[in-house]
N, C-alpha and C positions, 0 to 999 in steps of 0.2 A: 211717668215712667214708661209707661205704653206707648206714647209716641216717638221718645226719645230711644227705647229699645227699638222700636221697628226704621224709626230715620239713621241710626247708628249702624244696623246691618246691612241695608237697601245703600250704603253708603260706601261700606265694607267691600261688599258681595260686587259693586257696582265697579270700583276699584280693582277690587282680585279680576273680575271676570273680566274688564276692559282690556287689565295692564294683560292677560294671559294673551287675548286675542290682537293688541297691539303687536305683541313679542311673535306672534305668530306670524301675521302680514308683514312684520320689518323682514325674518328668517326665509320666509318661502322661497325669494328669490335668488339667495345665496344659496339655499338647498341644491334649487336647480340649476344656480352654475358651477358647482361644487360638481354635482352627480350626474346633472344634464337630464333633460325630460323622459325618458325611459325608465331611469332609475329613479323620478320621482313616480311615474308612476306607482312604483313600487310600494313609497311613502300612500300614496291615494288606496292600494289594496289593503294595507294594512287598516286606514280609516276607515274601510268598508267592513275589514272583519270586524272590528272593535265592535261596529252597529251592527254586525251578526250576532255577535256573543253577547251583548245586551240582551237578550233574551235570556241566557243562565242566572241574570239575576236574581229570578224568580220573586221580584216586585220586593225583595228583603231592605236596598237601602230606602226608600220611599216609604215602606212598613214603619223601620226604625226610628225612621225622621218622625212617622205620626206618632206611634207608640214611644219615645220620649218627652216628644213635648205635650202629649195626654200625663203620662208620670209627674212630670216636672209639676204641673199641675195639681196634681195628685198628691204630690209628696213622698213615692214610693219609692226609696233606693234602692233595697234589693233587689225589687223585679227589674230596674233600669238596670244593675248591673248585669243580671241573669240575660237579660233580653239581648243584652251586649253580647256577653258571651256564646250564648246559644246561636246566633248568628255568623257570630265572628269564625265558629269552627264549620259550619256550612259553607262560608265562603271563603275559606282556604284549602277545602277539598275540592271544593269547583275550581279554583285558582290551578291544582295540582291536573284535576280532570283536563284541563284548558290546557297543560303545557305540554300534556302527552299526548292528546288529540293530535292539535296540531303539527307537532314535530313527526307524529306517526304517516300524517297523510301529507307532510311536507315535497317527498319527491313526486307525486301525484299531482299536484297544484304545479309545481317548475316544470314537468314536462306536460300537463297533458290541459291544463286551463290555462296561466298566461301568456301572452303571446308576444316575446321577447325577440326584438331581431338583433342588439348589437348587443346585449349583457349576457356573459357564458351562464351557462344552464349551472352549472353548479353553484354559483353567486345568487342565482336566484332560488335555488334551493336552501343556500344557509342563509339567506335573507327572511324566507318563510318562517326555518325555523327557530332563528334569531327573534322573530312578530310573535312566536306562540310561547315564549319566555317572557318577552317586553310585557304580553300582554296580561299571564298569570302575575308577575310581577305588580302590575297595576289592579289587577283584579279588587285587591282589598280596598282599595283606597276609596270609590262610589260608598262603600259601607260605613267605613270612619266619616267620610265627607257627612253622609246621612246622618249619623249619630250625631256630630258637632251643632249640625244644623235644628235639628230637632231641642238640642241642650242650648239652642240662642248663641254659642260661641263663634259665631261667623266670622267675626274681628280677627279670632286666632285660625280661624280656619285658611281667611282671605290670604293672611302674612304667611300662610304656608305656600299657601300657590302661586301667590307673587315669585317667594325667593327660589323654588323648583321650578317654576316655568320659566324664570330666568336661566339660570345653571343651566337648565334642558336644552333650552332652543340657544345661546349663546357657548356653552360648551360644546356642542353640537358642528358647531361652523369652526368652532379652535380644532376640532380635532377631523372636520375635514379638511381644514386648511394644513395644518403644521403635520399632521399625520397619515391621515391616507383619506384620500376621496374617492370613497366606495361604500357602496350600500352597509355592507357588513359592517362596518368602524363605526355606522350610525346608527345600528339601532343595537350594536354594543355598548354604546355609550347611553342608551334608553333605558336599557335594562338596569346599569344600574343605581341612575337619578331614580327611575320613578320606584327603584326597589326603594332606595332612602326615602323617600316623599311617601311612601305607605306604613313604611315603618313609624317616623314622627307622625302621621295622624292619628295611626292608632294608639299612638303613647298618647299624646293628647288627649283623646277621648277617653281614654280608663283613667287618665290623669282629674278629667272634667266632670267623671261620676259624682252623685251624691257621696257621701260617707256611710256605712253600713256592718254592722259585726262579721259578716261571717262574708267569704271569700265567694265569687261569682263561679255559680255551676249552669249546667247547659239544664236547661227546662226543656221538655215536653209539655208540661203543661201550658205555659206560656203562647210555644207555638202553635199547639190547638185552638189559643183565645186567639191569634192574629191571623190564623189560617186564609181566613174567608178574602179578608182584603189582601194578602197578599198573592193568592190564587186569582183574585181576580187580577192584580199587576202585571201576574204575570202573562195572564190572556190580553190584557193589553200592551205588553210588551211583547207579546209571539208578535199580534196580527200589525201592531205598528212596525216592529223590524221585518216585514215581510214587505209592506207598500213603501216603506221610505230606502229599503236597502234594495228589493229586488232588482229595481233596474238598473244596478250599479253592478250585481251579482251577469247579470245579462251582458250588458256593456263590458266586463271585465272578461268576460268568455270569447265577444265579436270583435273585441275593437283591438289594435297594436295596442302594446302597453302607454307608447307613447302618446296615443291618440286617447287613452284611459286616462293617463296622467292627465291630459286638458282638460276634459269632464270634473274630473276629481277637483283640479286647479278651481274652475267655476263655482263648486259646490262648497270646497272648503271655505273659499272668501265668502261665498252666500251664509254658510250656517257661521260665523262670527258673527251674525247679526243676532245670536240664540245668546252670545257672551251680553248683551243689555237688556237682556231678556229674563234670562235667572237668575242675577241679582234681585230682581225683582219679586219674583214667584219663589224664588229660597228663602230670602227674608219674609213674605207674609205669609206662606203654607201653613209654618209652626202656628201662628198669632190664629187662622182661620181658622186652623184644628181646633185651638182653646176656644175658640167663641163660639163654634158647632155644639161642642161636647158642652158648656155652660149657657148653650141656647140665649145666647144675647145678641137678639135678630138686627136689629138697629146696629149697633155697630159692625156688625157682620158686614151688613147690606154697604155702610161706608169704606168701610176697607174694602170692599172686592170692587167698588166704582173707583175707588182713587188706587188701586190696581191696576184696573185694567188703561185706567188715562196715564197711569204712568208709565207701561208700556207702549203706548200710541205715544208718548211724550220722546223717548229713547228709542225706539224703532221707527217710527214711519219715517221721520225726516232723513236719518240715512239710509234706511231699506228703498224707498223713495228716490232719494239723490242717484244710489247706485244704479237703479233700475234705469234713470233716462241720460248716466250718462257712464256705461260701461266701459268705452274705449278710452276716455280720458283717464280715468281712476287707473284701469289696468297701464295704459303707457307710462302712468306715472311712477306704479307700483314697481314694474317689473324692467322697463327702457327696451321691451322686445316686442318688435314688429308682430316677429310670429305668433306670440304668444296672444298677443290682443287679435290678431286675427281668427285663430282658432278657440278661442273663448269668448268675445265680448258678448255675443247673442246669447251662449250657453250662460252666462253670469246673471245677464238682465232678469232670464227667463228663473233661475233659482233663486233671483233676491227676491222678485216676486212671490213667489210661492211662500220663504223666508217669513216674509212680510204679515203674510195672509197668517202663518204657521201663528207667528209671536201673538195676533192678534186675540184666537184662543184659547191662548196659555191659562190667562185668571181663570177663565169659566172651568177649564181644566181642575187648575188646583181646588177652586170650590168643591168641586163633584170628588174631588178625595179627600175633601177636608171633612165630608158627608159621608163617607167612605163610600161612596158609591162609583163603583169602577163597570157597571156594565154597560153602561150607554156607552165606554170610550169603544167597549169591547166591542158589540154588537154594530157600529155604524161601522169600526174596521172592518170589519169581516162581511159587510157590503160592498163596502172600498175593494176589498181585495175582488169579488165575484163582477165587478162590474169593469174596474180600472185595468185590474193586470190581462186581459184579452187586447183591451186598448192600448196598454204598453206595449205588449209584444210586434200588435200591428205596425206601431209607431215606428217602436224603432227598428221593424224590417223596412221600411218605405222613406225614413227619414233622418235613420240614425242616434245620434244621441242629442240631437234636438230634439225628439220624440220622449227620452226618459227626462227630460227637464219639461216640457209642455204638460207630460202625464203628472206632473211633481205637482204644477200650477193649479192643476183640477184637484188632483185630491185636495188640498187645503182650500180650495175655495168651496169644495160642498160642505169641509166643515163649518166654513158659515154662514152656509145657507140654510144646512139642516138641524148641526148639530146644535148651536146656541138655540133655535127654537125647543128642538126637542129636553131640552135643559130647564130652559124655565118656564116647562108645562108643568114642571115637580118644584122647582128651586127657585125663589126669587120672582114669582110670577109676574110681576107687577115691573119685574127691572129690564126687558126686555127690549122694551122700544128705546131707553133712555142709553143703554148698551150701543144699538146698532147706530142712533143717532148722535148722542153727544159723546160717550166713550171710544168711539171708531171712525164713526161717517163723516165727524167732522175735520175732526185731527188732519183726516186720509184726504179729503177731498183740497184743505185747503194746500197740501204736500203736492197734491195733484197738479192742481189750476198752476202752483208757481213752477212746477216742473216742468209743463208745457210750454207757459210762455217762455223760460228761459231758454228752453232747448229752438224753440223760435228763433230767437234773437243770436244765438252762440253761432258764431260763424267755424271754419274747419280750417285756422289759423291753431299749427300745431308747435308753437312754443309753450317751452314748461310756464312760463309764465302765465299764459291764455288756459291751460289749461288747470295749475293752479286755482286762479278767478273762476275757471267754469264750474270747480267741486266747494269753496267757501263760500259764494253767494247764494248760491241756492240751497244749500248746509243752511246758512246763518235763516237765511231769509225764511225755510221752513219750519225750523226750531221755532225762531221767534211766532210763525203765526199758529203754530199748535200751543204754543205756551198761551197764549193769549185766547185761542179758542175753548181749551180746556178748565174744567172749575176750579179742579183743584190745583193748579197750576196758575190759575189768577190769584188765590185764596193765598197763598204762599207768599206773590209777588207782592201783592195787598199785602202783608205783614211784616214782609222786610222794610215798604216805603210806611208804615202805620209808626 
């Protein structure tokens, strides 16, 4: 039952989050010939707030997620629904706080921060406050998402965000197409999919509660017993939305919008690579929670190694791919000279970082499945005293290849430093077996066939050649991570057994 729940949601989660970031890569490029690169950037500011406002979260859906699947465990309905509750009215006044904010300081941001040369100022003004409705609107949804995932129901959660991220990004393009192709018709048309898509999750989740007599009220009590870790979430959501958003925040202030929009363009396509990434870390969080809290070290210790290889299993080989061969991928995606021009280096440079990011993830989810949130805190908040000086230099001197190079460093100290400092407490013993069989291997052999192939690829630019140059060394690195990792033999060994 245990392995068939965790291969059933890792399957789910793996599906919801592909087909979402599919539907994204197919739409991006109708975006921008619908709106044209100015007005996407617009789209790129609005991704940037979303990663500002992460921090109101105040670490509640990530709480929820532990504290159900602790319950579940437990047996406790009332408090599961209470805990629902209690949350649920926190983050509908945050949702409310978020729409009047930003509509407040909307004409502030269109005249005196983005720097728009062909879209009239007041487009860009109802565009802002068109993003601080989208975004209240979605607000709830990270929370129901949380709940579901916590309650194991990822299967109902994935078929939600399948059929919404369709309608979104495919409704999106009908109604710039047949209706008006302008900023404004599109994130009108956001507001009110992802209203409906918040709605059905949270019917869902009050739908997927235990049963219990008495009707779900807001505790204090409750939030006082969760207090601690989600205080600390939330300190690590301040100081991570400070180094992963600042230089976006920067760049969004120095650069044409249209020259933001390319930034954005490179980054957006880099963090798709987070869409095979947390199917992974959603499905086993719940599962590491329960094994934490019933201290059953040995199976702990298995699941978070065939974690983390199954992350190296779905990441490296395309974070990988993308990194050595950017201009292909993009000519393919988009058919625009310019566009490959002014992004392919900026791509390379954030699927790397992408890459390094995904790698991580598992040791991450352990240290909260321990509830232990202040190592994330405290290496931030070096990150931030050391990096962001270096970013600002960067990208005076080099522009916004500087806030992509800065991207590269932070992720890579965290695994220099932080996985040591991790299992000086946690897993002592797993350490070597991490950097060499769960990562070093996987990455190095992505690596070797990456090189050679970019050898051998000549700059014969048909779709055909180019094509062959993204599936063979796709196929070829999949295949040799599969084969390098255990549990990835283990499997293959059981299908031919």
């Amino acid at each position: 039952m245990f392995k068939s729940t965790i291969k059933k949601n890792v399957i789910a989660n793996l599906t919801g989050k592909a087909w979402s970031g599919l539907i994204q890569l197919v739409f991006v490029p109708l975006y921008i010939k619908f709106l044209g690169m100015e007005a996407f950037g617009l789209i790129g500011f609005f991704i940037m707030l979303q990663g500002l406002l992460s921090v109101l979260d105040l670490g509640l859906s990530t709480t929820l997620n532990r504290e159900l699947a602790c319950r579940s465990a437990n047996g406790n309905a009332q408090e599961a629904k209470d805990i629902v509750r209690t949350m649920e009215w926190i983050y509908w006044s945050i949702a409310i706080v978020i729409a009047v904010g930003i509509i407040v300081v909307a004409p502030w941001i269109g005249r005196s921060w983005v720097n728009a040369k062909g879209l009239p100022a007041q487009s860009v003004q109802n565009a802002i406050v068109l993003m601080g409705l989208v975004a209240a609107a979605q607000w709830p949804f990270s929370l129901y998402s949380g709940g579901l995932m916590g309650l194991q129901k990822q299967v109902l959660l994935n078929t939600i965000r399948i059929l919404m991220a369709t309608i979104q990004a495919g409704g999106a393009v009908l109604v710039l197409w047949l209706f008006s192709s302008s900023i404004e018709a599109y994130f009108t048309w956001q507001i009110g999919i992802v209203g409906i898509q918040t709605v059905l999750t949270g019917y869902f989740l009050r739908s997927s509660l235990p049963k219990s007599a008495k009707a779900p009220t807001f505790s204090r009590d409750l939030l006082r017993q969760c207090w601690r870790f989600a205080a600390g979430m939330t300190g690590i959501s301040a100081v991570a939305t400070i180094l992963t958003q600042i230089d976006k925040v920067i760049l969004s202030k120095l650069l044409s919008l249209e020259q933001f929009g390319y930034y954005m363009l490179a980054f957006t396509m880099g963090s798709t690579l987070m869409f095979l990434v947390s199917p992974v870390s959603a499905a086993l969080f719940p599962k590491l929670s329960e094994l934490v809290a019933a201290e059953k070290t040995e199976e702990l210790i298995r699941l978070y190694h065939k974690g983390c290889q199954a992350v190296s299993l779905f990441t490296f080989p395309v974070g990988i791919l993308i990194a050595f061969f950017p201009q292909e991928i993009l000519m393919l995606w988009t058919r625009d000279s310019s566009i490959v021009k002014n992004t392919h280096l900026l791509l390379s440079l954030a699927i790397v970082g992408c890459v390094l990011n995904a790698a991580v993830t598992m040791p991450y989810m352990l240290q909260l499945a321990y509830g232990w949130t202040s190592l994330s805190f405290y290496k931030n908040i070096i990150a931030i005293i050391i990096l962001i000086p270096l970013l600002v230099f960067l990208i005076h001197y080099i522009g916004a290849v500087g806030g992509a190079i800065t991207w590269v460093l932070l992720n890579a100290g965290y695994i220099l430093f932080e996985i040591p400092l991790m299992h000086c407490r946690l897993m002592r013993r797993e350490m070597k077996r991490w950097y060499i069989i769960d990562v070093g291997l996987p990455a190095a052999c992505c690596v070797i066939i990456g090189v050679i192939l970019k050898m051998l690829f000549t700059d014969n630019v048909t779709t055909l050649t180019r094509f062959i140059a993204i599936t063979i060394p796709l196929g070829s690195m999949f295949l040799a991570c599969a084969l390098a990792l255990p549990f990835s033999r283990d499997y293959l060994r059981r299908i031919n057994s």
